[in-house]
C-alpha positions as CSV (number, residue, x, y, z in Angstrom):
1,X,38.5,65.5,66.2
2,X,34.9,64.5,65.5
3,X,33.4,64.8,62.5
4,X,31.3,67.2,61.6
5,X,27.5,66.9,61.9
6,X,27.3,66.9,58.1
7,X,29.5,64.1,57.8
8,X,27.1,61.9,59.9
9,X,24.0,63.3,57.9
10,X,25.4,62.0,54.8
11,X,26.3,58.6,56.0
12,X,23.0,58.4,57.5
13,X,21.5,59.7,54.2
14,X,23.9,57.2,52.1
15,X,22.3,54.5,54.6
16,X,19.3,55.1,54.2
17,X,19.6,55.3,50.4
18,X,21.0,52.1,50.6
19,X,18.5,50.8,52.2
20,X,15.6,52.3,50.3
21,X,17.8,51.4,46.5
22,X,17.8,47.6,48.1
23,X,14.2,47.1,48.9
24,X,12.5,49.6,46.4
25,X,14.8,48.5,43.4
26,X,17.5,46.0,43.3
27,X,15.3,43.4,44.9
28,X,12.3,43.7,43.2
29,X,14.8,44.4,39.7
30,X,16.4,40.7,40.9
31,X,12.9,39.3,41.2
32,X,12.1,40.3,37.6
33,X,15.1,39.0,36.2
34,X,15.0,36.1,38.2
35,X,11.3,35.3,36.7
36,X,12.4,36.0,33.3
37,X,15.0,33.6,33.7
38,X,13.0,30.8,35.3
39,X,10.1,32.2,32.0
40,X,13.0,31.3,29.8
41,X,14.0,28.0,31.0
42,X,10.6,27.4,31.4
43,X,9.9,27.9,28.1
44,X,13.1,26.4,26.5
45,X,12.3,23.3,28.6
46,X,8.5,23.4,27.5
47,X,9.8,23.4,23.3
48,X,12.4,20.7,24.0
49,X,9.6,18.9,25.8
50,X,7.2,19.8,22.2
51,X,10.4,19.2,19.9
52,X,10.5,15.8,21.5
53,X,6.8,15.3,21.3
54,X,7.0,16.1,17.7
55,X,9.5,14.0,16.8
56,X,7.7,11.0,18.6
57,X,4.7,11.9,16.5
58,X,6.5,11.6,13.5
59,X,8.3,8.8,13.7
60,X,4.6,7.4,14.6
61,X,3.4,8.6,11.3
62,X,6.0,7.1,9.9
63,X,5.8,3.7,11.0
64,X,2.2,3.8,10.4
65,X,2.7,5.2,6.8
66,X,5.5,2.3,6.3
67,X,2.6,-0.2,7.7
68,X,0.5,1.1,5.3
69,X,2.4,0.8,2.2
70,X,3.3,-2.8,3.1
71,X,-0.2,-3.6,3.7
72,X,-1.1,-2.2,0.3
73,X,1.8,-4.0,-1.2
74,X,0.1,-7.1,0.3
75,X,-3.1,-6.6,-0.8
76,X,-2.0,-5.6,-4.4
77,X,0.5,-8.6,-4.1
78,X,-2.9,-11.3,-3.3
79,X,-4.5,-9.7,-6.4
80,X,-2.1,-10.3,-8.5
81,X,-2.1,-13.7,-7.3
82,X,-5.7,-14.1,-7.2
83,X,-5.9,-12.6,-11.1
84,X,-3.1,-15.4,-12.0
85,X,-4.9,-18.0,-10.2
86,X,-8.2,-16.8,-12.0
87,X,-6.1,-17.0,-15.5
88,X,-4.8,-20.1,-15.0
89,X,-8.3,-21.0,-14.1
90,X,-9.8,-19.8,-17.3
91,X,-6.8,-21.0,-19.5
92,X,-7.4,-24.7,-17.9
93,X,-11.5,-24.8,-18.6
94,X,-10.8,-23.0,-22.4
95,X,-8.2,-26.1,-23.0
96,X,-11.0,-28.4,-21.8
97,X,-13.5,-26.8,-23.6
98,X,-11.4,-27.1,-26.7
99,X,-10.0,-30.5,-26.0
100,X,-13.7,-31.7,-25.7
101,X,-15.1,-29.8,-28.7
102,X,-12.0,-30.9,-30.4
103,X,-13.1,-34.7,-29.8
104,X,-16.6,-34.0,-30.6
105,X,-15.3,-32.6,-33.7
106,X,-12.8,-36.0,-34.1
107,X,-15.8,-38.4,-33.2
108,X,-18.4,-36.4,-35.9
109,X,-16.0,-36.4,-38.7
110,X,-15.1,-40.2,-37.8
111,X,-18.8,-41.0,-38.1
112,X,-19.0,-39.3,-41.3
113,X,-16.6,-40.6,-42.7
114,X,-17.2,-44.0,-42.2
115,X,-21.0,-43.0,-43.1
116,X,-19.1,-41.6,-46.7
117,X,-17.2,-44.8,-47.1
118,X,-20.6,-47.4,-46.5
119,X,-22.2,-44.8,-48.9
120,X,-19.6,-45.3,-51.0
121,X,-18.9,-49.1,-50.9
122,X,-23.0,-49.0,-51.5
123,X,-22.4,-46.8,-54.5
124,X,-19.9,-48.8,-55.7
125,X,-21.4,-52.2,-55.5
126,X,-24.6,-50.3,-57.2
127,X,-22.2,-49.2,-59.9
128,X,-20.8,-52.9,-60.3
129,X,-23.9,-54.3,-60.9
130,X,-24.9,-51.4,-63.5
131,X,-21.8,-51.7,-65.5
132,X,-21.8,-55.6,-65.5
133,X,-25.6,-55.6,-66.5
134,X,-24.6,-53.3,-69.0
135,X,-21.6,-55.1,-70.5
136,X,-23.0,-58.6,-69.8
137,X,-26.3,-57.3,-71.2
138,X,-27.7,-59.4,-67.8
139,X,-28.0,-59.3,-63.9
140,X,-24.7,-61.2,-62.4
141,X,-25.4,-63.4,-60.1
């Protein structure tokens, strides 16, 4: 017994179906998916790629930023020094200033003082000679 005519029909109709499903939709339906999964790993691999490229960039900053703060730490480190070394500076020429003002002062009184005492010892002998004229009623010799 032969199938019937129909029987071929169909399986020449399910054939062809098959046929026709495959080229017109399961292959180009597998393309598609297949280029949104490459698109995906394409683009997971592309923000790995950025997230790496980000975090090079920052750690970049950040060594520059830590560069930065030491050279300011530097500099604000050789101004300090330089404003103690300016101080010191001062602070030695006002204690020669006053040291030297200090002797001027020293030698001046000195010098008038012993201009007070010769005045004095001239005052005095004056005085002698007043008082023993006086007393002796004459000039002592």
């Amino acid at each position: 017994m032969l199938p019937g005519l129909s029987v071929v029909g169909i399986i020449i109709i399910v054939l062809l179906l098959t046929v026709v499903l495959n080229y017109g939709l399961f292959r180009p339906m597998t393309r598609t998916l297949d280029e949104r999964e490459r698109a995906i790993k394409s683009a997971g691999d592309a923000a790995r790629a950025a997230a790496e490229k980000a975090d090079l960039a920052a750690a970049e900053f950040e060594r520059r930023t830590r560069e930065a703060q030491a050279d300011v730490y530097r500099a604000m480190e050789e101004h300090r020094r330089e404003a103690m070394q300016r101080r010191a500076d001062l602070l030695a020429q006002t204690r020669q200033d006053v040291d030297r003002t200090l002797a001027e002062a020293s030698a001046s009184l000195k010098a008038q003082a012993d201009e007070a005492r010769a005045q004095l010892e001239k005052d005095a002998d004056a005085l002698a000679d007043a008082v023993v004229e006086r007393v002796l009623g004459r000039r002592a010799s």
